[in-house]
PDB file of N, CA, C and O in Angstrom:
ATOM      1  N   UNK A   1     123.566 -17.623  94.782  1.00  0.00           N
ATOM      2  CA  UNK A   1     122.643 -18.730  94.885  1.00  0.00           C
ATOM      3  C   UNK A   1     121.369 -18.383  94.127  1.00  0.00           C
ATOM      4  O   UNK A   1     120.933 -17.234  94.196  1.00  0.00           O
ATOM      5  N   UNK A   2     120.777 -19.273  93.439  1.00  0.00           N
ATOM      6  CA  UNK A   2     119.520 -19.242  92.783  1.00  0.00           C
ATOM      7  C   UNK A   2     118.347 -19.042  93.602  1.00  0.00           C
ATOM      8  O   UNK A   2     117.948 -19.742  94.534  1.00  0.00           O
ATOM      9  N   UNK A   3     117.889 -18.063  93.156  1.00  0.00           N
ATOM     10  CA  UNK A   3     116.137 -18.071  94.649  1.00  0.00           C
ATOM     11  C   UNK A   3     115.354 -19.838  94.265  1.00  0.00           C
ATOM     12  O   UNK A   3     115.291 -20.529  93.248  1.00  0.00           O
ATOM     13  N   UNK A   4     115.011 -19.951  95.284  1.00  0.00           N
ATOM     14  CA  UNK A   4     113.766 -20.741  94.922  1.00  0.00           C
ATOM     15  C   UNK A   4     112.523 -20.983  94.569  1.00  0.00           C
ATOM     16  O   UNK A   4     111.589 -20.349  95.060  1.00  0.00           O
ATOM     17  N   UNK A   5     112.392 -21.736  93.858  1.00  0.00           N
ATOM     18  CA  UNK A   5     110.970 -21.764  93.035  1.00  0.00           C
ATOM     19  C   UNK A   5     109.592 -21.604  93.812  1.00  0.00           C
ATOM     20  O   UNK A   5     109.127 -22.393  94.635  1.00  0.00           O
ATOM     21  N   UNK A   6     109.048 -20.417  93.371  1.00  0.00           N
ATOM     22  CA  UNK A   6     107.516 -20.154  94.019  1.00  0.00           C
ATOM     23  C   UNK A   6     106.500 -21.155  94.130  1.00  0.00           C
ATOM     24  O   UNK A   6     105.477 -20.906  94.768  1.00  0.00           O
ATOM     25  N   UNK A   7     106.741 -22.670  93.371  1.00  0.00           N
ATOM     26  CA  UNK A   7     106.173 -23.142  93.859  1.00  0.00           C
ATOM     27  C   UNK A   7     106.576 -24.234  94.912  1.00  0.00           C
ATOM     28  O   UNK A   7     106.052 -24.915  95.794  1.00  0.00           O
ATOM     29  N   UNK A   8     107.632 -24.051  94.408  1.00  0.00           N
ATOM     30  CA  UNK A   8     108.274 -25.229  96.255  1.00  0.00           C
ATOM     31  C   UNK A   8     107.594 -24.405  97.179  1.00  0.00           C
ATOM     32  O   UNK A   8     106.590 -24.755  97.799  1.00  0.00           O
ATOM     33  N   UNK A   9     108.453 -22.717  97.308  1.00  0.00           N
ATOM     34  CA  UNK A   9     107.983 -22.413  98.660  1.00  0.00           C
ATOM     35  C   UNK A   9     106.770 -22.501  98.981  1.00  0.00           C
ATOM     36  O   UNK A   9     106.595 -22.701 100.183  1.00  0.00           O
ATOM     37  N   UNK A  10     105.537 -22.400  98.130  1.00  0.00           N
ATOM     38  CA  UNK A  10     103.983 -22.309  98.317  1.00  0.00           C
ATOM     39  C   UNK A  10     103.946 -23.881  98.888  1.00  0.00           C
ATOM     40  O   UNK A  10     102.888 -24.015  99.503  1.00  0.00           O
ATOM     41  N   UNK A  11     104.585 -24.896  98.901  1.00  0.00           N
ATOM     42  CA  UNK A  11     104.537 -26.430  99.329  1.00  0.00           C
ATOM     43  C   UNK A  11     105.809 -26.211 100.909  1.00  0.00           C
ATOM     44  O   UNK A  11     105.927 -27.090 101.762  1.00  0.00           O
ATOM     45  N   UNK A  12     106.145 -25.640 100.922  1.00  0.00           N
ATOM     46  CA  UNK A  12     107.139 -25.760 101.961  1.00  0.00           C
ATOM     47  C   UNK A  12     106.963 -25.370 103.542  1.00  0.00           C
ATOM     48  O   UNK A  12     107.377 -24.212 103.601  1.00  0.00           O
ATOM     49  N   UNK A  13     106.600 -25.725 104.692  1.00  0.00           N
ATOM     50  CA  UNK A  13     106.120 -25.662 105.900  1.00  0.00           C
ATOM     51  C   UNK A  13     107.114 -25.381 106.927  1.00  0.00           C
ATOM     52  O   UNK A  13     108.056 -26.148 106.730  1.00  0.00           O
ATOM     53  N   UNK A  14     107.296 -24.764 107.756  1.00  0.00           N
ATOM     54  CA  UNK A  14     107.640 -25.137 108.974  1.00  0.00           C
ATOM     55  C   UNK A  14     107.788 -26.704 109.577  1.00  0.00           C
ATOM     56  O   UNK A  14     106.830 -27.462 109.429  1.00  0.00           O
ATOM     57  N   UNK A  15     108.327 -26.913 109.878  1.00  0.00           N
ATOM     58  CA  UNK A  15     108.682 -28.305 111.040  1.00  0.00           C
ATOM     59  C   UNK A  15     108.187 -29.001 111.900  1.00  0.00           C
ATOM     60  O   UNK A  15     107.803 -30.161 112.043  1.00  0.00           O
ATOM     61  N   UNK A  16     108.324 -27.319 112.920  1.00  0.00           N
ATOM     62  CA  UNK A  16     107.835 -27.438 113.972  1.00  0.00           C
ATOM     63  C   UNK A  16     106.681 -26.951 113.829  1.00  0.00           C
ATOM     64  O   UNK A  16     105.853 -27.738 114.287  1.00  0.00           O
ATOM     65  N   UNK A  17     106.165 -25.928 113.368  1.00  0.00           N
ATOM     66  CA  UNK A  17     104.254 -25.387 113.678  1.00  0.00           C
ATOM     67  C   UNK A  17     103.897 -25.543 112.417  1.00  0.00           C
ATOM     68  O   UNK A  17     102.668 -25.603 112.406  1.00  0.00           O
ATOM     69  N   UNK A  18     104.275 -25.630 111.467  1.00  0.00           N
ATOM     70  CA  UNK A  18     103.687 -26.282 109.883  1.00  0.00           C
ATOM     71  C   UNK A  18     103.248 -24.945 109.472  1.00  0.00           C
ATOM     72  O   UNK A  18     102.130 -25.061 108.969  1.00  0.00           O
ATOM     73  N   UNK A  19     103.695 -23.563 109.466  1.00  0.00           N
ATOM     74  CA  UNK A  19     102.957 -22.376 109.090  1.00  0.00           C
ATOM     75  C   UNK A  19     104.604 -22.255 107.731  1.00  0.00           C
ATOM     76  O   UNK A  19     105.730 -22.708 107.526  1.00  0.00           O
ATOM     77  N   UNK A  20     103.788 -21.504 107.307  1.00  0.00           N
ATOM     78  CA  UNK A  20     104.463 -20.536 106.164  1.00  0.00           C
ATOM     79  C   UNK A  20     106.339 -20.240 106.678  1.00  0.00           C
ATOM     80  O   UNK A  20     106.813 -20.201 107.813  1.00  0.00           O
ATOM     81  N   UNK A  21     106.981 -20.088 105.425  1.00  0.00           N
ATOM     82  CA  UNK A  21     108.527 -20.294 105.586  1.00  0.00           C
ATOM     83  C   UNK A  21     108.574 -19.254 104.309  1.00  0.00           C
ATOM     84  O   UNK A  21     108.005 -19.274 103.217  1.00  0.00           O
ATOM     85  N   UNK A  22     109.496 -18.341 104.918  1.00  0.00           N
ATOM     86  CA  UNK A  22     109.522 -17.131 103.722  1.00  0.00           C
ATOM     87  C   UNK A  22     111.210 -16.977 103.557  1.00  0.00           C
ATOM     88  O   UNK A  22     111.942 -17.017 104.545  1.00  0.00           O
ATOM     89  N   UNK A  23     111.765 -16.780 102.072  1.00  0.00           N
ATOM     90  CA  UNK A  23     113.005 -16.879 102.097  1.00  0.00           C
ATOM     91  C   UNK A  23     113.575 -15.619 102.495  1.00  0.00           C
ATOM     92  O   UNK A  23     112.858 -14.624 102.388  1.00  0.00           O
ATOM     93  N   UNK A  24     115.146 -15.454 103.088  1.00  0.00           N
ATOM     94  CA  UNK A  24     115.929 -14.713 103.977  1.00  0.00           C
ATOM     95  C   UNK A  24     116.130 -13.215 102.461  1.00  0.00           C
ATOM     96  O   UNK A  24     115.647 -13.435 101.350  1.00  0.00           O
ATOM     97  N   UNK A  25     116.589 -12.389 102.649  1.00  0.00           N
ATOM     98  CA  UNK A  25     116.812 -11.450 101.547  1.00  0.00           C
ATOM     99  C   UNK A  25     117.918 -11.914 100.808  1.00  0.00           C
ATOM    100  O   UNK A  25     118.058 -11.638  99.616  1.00  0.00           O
ATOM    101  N   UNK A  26     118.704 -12.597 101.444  1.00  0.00           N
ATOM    102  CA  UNK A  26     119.707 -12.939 100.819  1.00  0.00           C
ATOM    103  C   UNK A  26     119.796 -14.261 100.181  1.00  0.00           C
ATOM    104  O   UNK A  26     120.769 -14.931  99.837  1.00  0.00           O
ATOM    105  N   UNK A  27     118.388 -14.484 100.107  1.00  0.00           N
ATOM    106  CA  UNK A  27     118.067 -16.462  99.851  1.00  0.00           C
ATOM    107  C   UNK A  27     119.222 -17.431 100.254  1.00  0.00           C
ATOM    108  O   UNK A  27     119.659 -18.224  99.420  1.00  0.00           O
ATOM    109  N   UNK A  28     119.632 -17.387 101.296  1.00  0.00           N
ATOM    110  CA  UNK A  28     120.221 -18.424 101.857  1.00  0.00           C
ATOM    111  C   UNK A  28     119.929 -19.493 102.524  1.00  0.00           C
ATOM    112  O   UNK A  28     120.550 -20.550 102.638  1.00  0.00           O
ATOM    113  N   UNK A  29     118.520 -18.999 103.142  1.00  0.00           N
ATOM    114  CA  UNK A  29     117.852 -19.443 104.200  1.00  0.00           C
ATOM    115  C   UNK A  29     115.852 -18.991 104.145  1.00  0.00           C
ATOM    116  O   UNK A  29     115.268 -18.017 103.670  1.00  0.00           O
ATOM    117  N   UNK A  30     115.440 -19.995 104.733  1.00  0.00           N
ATOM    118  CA  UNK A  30     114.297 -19.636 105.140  1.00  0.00           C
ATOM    119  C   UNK A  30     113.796 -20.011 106.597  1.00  0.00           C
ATOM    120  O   UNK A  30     113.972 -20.982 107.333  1.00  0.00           O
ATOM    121  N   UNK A  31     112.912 -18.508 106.719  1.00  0.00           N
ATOM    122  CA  UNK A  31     112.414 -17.869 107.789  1.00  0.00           C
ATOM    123  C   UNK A  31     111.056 -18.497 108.309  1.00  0.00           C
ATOM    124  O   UNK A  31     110.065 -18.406 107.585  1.00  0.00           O
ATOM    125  N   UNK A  32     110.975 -19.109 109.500  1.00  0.00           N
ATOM    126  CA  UNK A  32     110.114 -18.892 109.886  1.00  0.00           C
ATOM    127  C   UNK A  32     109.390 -17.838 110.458  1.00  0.00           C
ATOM    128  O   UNK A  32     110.287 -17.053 110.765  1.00  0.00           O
ATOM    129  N   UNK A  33     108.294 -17.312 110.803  1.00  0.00           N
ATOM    130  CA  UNK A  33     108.154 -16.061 111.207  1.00  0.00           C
ATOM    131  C   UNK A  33     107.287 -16.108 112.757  1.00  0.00           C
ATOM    132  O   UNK A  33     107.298 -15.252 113.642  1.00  0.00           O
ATOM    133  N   UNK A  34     106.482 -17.548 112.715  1.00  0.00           N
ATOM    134  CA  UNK A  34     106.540 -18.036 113.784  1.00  0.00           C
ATOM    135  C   UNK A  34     107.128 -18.248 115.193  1.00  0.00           C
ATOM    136  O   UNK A  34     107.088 -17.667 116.278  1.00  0.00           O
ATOM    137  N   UNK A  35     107.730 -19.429 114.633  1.00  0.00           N
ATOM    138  CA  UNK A  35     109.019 -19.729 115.195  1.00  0.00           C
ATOM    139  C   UNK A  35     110.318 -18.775 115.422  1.00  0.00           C
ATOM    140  O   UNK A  35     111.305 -18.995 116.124  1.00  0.00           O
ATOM    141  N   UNK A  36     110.048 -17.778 114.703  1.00  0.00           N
ATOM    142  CA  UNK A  36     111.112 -16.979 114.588  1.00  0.00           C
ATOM    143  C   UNK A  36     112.388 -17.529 114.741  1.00  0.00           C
ATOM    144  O   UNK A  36     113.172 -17.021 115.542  1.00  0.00           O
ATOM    145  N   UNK A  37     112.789 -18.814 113.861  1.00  0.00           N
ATOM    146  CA  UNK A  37     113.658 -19.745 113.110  1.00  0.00           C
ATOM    147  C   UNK A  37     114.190 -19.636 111.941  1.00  0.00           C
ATOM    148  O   UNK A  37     113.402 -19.295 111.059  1.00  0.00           O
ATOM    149  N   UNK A  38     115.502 -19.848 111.567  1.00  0.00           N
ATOM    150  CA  UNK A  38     116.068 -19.695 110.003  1.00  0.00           C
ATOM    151  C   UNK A  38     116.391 -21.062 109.814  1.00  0.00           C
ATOM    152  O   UNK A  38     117.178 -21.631 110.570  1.00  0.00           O
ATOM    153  N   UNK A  39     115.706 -21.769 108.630  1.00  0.00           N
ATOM    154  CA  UNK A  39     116.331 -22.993 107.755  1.00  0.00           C
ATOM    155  C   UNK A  39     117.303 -22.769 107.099  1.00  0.00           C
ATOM    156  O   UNK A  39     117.546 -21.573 106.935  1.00  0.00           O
ATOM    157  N   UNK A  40     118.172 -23.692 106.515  1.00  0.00           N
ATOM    158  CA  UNK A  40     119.455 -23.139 105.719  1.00  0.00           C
ATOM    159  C   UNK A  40     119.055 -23.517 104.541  1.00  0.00           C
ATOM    160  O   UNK A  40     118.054 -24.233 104.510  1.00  0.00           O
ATOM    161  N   UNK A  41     119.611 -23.206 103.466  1.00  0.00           N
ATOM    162  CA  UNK A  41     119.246 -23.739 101.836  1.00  0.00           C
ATOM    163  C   UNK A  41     120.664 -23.847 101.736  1.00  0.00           C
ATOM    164  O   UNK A  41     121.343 -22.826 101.849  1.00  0.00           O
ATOM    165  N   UNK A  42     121.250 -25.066 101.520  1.00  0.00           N
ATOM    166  CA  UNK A  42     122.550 -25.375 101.088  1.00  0.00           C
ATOM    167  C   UNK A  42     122.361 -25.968  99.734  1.00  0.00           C
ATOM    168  O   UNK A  42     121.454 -26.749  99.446  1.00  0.00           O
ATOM    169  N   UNK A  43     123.322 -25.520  98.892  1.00  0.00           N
ATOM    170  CA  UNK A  43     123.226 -26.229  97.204  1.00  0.00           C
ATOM    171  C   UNK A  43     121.947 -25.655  96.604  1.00  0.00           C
ATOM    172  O   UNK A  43     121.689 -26.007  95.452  1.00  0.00           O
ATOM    173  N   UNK A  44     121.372 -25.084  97.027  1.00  0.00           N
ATOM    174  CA  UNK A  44     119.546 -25.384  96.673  1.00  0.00           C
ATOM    175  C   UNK A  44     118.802 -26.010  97.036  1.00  0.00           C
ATOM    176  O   UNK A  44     117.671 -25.840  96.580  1.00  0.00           O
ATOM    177  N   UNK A  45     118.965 -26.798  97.788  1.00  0.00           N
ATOM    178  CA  UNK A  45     118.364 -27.474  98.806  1.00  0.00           C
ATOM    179  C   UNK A  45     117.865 -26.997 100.078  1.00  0.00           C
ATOM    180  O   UNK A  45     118.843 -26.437 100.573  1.00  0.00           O
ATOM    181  N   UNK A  46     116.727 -26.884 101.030  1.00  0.00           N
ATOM    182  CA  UNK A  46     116.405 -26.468 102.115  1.00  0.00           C
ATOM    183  C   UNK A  46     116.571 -27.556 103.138  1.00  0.00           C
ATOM    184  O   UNK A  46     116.293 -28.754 103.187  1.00  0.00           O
ATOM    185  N   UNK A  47     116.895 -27.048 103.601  1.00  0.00           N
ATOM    186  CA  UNK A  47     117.396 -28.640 105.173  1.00  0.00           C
ATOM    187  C   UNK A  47     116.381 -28.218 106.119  1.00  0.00           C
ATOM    188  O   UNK A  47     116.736 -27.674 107.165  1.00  0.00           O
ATOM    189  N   UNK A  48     115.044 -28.429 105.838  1.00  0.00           N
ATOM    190  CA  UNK A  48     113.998 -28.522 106.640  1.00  0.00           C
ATOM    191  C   UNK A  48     113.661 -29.235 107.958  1.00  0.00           C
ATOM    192  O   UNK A  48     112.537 -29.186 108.458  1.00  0.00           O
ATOM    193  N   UNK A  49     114.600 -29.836 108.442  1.00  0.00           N
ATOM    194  CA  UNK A  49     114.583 -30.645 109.875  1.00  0.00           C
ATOM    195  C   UNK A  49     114.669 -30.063 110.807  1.00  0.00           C
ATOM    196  O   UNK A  49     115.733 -29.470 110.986  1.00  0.00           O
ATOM    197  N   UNK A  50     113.639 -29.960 111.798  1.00  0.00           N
ATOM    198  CA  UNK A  50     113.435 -29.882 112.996  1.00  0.00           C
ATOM    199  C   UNK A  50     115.321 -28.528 113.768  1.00  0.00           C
ATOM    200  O   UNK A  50     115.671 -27.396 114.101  1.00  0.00           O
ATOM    201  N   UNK A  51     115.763 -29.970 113.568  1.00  0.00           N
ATOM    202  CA  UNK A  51     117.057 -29.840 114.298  1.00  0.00           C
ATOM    203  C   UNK A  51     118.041 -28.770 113.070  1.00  0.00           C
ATOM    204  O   UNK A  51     118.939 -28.281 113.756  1.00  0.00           O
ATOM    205  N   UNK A  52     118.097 -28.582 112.529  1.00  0.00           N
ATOM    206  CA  UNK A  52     118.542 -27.836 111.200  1.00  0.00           C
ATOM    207  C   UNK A  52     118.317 -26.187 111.433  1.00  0.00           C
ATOM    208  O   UNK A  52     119.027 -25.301 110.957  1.00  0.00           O
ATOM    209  N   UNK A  53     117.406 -26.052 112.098  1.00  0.00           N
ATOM    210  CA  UNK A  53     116.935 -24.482 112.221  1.00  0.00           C
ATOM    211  C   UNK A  53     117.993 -23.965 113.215  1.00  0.00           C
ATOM    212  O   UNK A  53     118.625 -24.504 114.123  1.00  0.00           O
ATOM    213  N   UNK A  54     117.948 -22.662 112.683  1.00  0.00           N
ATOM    214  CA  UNK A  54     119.118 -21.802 114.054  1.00  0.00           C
ATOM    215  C   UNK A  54     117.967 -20.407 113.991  1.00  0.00           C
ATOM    216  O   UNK A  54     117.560 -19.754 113.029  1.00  0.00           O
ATOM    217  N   UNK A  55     117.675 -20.310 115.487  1.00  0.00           N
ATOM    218  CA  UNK A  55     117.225 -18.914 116.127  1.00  0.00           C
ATOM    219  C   UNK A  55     117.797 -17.553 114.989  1.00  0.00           C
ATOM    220  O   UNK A  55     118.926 -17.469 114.506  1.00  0.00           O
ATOM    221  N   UNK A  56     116.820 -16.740 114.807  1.00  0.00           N
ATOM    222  CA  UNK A  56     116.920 -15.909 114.038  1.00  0.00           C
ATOM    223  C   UNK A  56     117.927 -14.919 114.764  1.00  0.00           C
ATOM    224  O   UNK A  56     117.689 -14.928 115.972  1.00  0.00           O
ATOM    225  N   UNK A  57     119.043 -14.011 114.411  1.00  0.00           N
ATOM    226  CA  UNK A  57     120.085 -13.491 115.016  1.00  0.00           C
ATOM    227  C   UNK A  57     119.456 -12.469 116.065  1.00  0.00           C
ATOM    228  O   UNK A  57     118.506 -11.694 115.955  1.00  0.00           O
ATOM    229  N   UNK A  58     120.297 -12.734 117.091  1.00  0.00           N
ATOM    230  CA  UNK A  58     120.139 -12.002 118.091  1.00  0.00           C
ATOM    231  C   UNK A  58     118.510 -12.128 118.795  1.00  0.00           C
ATOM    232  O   UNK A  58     117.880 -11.255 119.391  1.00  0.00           O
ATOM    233  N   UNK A  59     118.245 -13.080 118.585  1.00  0.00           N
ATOM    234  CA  UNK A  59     117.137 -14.156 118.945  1.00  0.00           C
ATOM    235  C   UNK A  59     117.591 -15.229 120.216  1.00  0.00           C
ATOM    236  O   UNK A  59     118.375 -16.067 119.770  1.00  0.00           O
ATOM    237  N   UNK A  60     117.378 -15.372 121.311  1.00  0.00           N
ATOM    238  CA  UNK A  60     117.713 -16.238 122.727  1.00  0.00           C
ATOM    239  C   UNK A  60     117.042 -17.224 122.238  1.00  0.00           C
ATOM    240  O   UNK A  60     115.838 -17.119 122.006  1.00  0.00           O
ATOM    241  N   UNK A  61     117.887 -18.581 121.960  1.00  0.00           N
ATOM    242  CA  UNK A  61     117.825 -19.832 121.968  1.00  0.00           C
ATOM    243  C   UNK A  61     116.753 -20.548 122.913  1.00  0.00           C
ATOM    244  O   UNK A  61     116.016 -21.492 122.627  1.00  0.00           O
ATOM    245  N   UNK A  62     116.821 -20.118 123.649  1.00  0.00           N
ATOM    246  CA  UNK A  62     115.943 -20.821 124.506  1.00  0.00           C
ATOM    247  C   UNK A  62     114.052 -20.168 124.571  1.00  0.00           C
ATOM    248  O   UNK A  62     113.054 -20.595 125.150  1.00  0.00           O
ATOM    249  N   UNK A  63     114.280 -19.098 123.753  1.00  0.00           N
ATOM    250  CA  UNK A  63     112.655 -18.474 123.828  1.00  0.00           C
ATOM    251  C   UNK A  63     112.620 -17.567 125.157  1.00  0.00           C
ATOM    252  O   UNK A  63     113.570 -17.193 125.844  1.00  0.00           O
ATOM    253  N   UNK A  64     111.528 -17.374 125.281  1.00  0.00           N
ATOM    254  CA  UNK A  64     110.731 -16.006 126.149  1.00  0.00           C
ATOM    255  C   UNK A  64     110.808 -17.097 127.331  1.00  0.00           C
ATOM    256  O   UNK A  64     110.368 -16.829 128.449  1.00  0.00           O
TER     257      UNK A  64
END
C-alpha cells in the first residue's frame, strides 16, 4: 500500500476527540493515540467514521 500524503494527514482528525491521527507502521491504518483507536485505510482511502475505528490490539473495547 502507498503511505499517505503528509499533507492529508496534517488535515486529518480524529472523529471522536478531533486530535492528531498518526499512520500504523505498516500504513494500513491510522492511530489514534488518544483514543487509543485504529482507522482503516482501505484502497487509500481512510474510513474515518466514528463507527469504523477498532480498539488498538489487545486494547478492552469497552475502556478503563
Amino acid at each position: 500500500m502507498a503511505s499517505l500524503e503528509s499533507w492529508l494527514l496534517d488535515i486529518l482528525a480524529c472523529p471522536r476527540c478531533h486530535g492528531k491521527v498518526e499512520p500504523t507502521p505498516e500504513q494500513d491504518g491510522l492511530v489514534c493515540p488518544s483514543c487509543r483507536v485504529v482507522y482503516p485505510v482501505e484502497d487509500g482511502i481512510p474510513q474515518m467514521l466514528p463507527d469504523a475505528g477498532k480498539p488498538l490490539s489487545g486494547e478492552d473495547p469497552a475502556g478503563p
